[in-house]
C-alpha positions in Angstrom: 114.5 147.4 96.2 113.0 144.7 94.2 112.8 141.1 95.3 111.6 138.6 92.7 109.5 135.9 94.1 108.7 132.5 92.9 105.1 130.5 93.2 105.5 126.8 92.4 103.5 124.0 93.0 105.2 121.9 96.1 104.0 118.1 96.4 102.4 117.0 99.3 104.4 114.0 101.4 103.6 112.7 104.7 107.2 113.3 106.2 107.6 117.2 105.4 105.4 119.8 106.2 105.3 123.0 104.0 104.9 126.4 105.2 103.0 129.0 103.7 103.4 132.6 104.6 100.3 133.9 102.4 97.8 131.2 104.4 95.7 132.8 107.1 96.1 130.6 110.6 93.2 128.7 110.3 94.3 127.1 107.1 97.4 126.4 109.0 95.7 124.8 111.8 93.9 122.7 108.7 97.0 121.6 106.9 98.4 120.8 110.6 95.5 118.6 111.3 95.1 116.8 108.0 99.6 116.6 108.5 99.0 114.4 111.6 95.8 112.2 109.8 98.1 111.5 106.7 100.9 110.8 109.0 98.7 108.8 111.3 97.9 106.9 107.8 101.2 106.3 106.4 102.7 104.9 109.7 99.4 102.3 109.9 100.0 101.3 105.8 103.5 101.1 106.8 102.4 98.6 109.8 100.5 97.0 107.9 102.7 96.1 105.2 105.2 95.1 107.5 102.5 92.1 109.3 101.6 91.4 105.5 105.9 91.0 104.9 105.6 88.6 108.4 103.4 86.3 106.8 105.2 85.7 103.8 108.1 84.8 105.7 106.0 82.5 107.2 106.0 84.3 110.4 102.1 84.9 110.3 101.2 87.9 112.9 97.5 87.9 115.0 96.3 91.4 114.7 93.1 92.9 116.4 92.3 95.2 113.4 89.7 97.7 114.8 86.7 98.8 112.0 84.4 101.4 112.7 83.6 100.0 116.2 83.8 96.6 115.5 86.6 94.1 115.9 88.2 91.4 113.6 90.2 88.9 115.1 92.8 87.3 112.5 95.9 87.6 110.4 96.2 89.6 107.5 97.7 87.8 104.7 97.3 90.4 101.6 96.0 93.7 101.0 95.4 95.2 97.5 94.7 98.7 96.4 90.9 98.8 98.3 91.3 95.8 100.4 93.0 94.1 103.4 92.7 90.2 103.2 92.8 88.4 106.6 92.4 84.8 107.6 90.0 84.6 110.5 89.6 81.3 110.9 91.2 77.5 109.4 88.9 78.1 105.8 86.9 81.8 106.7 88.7 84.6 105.0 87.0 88.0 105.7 87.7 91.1 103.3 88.1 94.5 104.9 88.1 98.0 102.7 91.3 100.0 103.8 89.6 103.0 104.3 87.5 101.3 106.7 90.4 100.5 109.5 90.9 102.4 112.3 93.8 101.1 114.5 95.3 97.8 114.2 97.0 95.9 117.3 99.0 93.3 117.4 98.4 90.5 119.4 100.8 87.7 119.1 103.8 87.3 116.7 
């Protein structure tokens, strides 16, 4: 018996998870761990766009946006490719690195 077997390269996405039969269980446990951190990601970009969406419906949204152990109180009003813009105050705007942002919780809508 012969059974022809086929090794391509699968692309990574936050929704699937791929299974591996040659990977040992503690790469498993790895991929299953950086799975949830990805996931944990995508669903707070996907937050966040949607408060960024509010605002320019002019339906701003306070957020308590939680960075590294410190706390920003404001509404986020953009976000480009490295940074989250948000108005903290009538004229103060503070700039916050993405990668930087642990949780963000909404206060009022």
């Amino acid at each position: 018996m012969f059974i022809n077997t086929v090794n391509s390269q699968v692309d990574e996405i936050p929704q699937q998870q791929t299974f591996d039969s040659r990977d040992s269980k503690t790469k498993q446990i790895r991929k299953e761990s950086n799975a949830t951190h990805n996931k944990l990601k995508f669903l707070e970009e996907r937050k966040l766009n949607n408060i960024i969406e509010m605002y320019n419906k002019d339906r701003p949204v306070l957020c308590n946006i939680i960075i590294k152990g410190q706390e920003v109180l404001g509404i986020p009003y953009h976000k480009d490719d490295l940074k989250l813009f948000v108005k903290t105050g009538e004229e103060k705007v503070e700039e916050i690195n993405l990668s930087d942002i642990e949780d963000i919780i909404i206060i009022k809508f």
